[in-house]
C-alpha positions in Angstrom: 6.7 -58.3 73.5 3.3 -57.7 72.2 2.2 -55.8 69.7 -0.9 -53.7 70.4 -2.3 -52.2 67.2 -4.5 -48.9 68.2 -7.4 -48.4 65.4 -7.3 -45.6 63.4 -9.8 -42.6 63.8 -11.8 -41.8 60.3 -9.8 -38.5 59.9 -6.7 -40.4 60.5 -7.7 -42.8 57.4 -8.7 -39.6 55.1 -5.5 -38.5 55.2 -3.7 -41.3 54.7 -6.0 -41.6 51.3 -4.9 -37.8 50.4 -1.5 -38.5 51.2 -1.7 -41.7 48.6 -3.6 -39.5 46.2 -0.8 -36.6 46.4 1.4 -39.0 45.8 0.2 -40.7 42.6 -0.7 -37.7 41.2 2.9 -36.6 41.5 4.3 -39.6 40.0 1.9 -39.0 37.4 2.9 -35.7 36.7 6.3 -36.6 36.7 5.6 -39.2 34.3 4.1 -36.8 32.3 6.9 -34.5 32.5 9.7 -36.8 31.2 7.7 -38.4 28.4 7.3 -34.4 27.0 11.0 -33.6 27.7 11.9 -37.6 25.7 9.7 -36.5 23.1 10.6 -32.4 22.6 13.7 -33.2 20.3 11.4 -35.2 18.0 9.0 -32.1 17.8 11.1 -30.0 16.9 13.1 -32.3 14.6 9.5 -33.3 12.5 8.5 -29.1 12.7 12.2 -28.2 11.6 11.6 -31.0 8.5 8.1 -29.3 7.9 9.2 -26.0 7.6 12.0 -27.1 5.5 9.8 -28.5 3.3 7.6 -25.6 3.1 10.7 -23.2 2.5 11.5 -25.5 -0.9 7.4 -24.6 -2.1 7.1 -21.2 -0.9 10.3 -19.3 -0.9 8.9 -16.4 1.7 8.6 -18.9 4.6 11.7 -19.2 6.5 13.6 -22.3 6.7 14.9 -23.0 10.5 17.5 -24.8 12.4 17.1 -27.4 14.6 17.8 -24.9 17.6 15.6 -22.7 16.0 12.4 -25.3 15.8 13.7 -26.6 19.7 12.8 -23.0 20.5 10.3 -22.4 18.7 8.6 -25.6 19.9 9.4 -24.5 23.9 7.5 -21.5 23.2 4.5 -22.8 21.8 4.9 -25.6 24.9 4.8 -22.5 27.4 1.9 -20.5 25.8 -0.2 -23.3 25.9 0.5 -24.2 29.5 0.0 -21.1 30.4 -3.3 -20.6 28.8 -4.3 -24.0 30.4 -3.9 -22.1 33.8 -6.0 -19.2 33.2 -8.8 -20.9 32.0 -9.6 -22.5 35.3 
């Protein structure tokens, strides 16, 4: 049997190029994604340190727990995302 390969139109080939864009921008994203979820415990480890440190100089700061910094840190993660978003 022979194989007959039909060219492609132009559209068809600018699609496949946005379908191959879409798709390494969403492995880039997801990339993205796990490195700030690996590296969220060590945020909020190093700002739970910080502030422990501060609490021993300056009594009136508050000294937190580790879920209290992994909170704390999520917050600050979501207020700037969000404000990323509203600026465009």
């Amino acid at each position: 049997m022979i194989k007959v390969e039909i060219p492609k139109t132009p559209a068809q080939l600018q699609q496949e190029r946005r379908e191959e864009e879409r798709k390494e921008k969403f492995v880039d994203s997801v990339t993205a994604l796990m490195a700030n979820l690996a590296l969220l415990p060590l945020h909020a480890w190093i700002l739970m340190l910080v502030l422990g440190a501060v609490h021993s100089v300056i009594a009136p700061v508050a000294a937190v727990g580790y879920g209290t910094a992994l909170l704390f840190v999520l917050g600050v993660d979501l207020v700037a995302v969000t404000s990323k978003k509203f600026r465009r």
